[in-house]
C-alpha positions in Angstrom: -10.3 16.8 6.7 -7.4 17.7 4.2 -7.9 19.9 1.9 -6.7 18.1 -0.9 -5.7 14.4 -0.6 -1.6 15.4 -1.1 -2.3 16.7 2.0 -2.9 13.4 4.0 0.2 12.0 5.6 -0.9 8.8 4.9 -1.3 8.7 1.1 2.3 10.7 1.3 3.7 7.8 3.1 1.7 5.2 0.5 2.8 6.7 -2.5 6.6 5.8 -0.8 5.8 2.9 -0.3 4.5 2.2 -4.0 8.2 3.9 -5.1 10.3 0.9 -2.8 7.6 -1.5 -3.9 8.3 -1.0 -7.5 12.0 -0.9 -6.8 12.1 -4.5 -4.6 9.9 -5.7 -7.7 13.2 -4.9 -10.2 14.7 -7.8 -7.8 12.2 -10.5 -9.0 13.2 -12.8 -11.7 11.4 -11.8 -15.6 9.5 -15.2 -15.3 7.3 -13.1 -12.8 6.8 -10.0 -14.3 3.2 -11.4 -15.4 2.9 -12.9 -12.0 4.2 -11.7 -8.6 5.7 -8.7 -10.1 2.2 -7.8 -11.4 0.6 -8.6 -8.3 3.0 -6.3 -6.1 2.6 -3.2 -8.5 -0.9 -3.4 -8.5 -1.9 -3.5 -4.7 0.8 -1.1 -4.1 -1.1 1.2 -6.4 -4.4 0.6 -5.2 -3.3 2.4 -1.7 -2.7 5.7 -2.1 -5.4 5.6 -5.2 -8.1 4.6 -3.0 -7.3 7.0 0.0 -7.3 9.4 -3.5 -10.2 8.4 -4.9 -12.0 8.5 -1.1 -11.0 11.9 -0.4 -12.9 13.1 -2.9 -16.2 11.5 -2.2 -19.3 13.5 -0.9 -19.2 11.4 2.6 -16.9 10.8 5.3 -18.9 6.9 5.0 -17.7 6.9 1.6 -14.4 8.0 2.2 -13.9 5.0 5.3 -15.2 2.5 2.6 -12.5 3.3 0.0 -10.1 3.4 3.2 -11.0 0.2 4.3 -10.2 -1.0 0.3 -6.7 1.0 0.9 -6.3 -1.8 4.1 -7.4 -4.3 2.5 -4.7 -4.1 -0.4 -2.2 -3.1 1.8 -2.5 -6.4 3.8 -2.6 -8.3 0.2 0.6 -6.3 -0.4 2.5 -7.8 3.1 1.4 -10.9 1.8 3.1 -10.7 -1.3 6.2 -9.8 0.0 6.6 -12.4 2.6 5.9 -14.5 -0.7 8.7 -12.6 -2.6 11.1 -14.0 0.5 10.0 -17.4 0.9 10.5 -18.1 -2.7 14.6 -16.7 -2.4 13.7 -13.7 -4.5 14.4 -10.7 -1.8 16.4 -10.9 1.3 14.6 -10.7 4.9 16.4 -7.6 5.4 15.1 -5.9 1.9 11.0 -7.3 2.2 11.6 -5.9 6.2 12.1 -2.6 5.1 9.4 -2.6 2.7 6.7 -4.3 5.5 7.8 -1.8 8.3 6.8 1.1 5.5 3.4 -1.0 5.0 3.0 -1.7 8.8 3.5 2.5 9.8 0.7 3.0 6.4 -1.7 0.7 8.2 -1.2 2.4 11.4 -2.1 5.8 9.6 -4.7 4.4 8.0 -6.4 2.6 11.1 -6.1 6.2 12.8 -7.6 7.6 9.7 -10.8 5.7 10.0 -11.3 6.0 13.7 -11.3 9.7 12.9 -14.3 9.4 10.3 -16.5 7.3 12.5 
């Protein structure tokens, strides 16, 4: 296991992803900022701080669980921005870019867990 959880490709790549997903959100209309805007933020920033908060647990069961929460917002987040394009606010292209970046995450993330088993 990393060192430290900087370390870990995969909370490298989240905390990229949380930098476009605030950027796309700057695309949504004000009327959302309490809304989708909010919602976007937030489960982008629940990735790389639970793989954070899991690294530093005492178990490698503990660590999975917070990974597994890391997941589970991540698939909220792809959700959100097929939203963002089905309501006109982001172009295929632009919420594309931003679910590939989610979709590589998830892959680290899956590979992640098998690991701690």
């Amino acid at each position: 296991m990393a060192a430290l959880y900087e370390d870990l490709v995969v909370w490298q790549k989240a905390m990229a992803l949380t930098r476009e997903v605030y950027l796309l959100a700057k695309c949504l209309p004000d009327d959302e900022r309490f809304g989708l805007i909010s919602q976007l933020r937030r489960c982008a920033v629940s990735v790389p701080s639970n793989i954070a908060e899991g690294q530093g647990k005492a178990s490698s069961g503990e660590f999975r669980n917070h990974l597994g929460h890391a997941r589970g917002s991540l698939y909220e987040l792809q959700t959100q921005l097929r939203l963002t394009v089905e309501l006109g606010y982001v172009s295929t292209a632009r919420a594309d870019g931003v679910r590939e970046q989610a979709t590589e995450v998830a892959r680290l993330l899956n590979a992640l867990m098998n690991s701690l088993k």
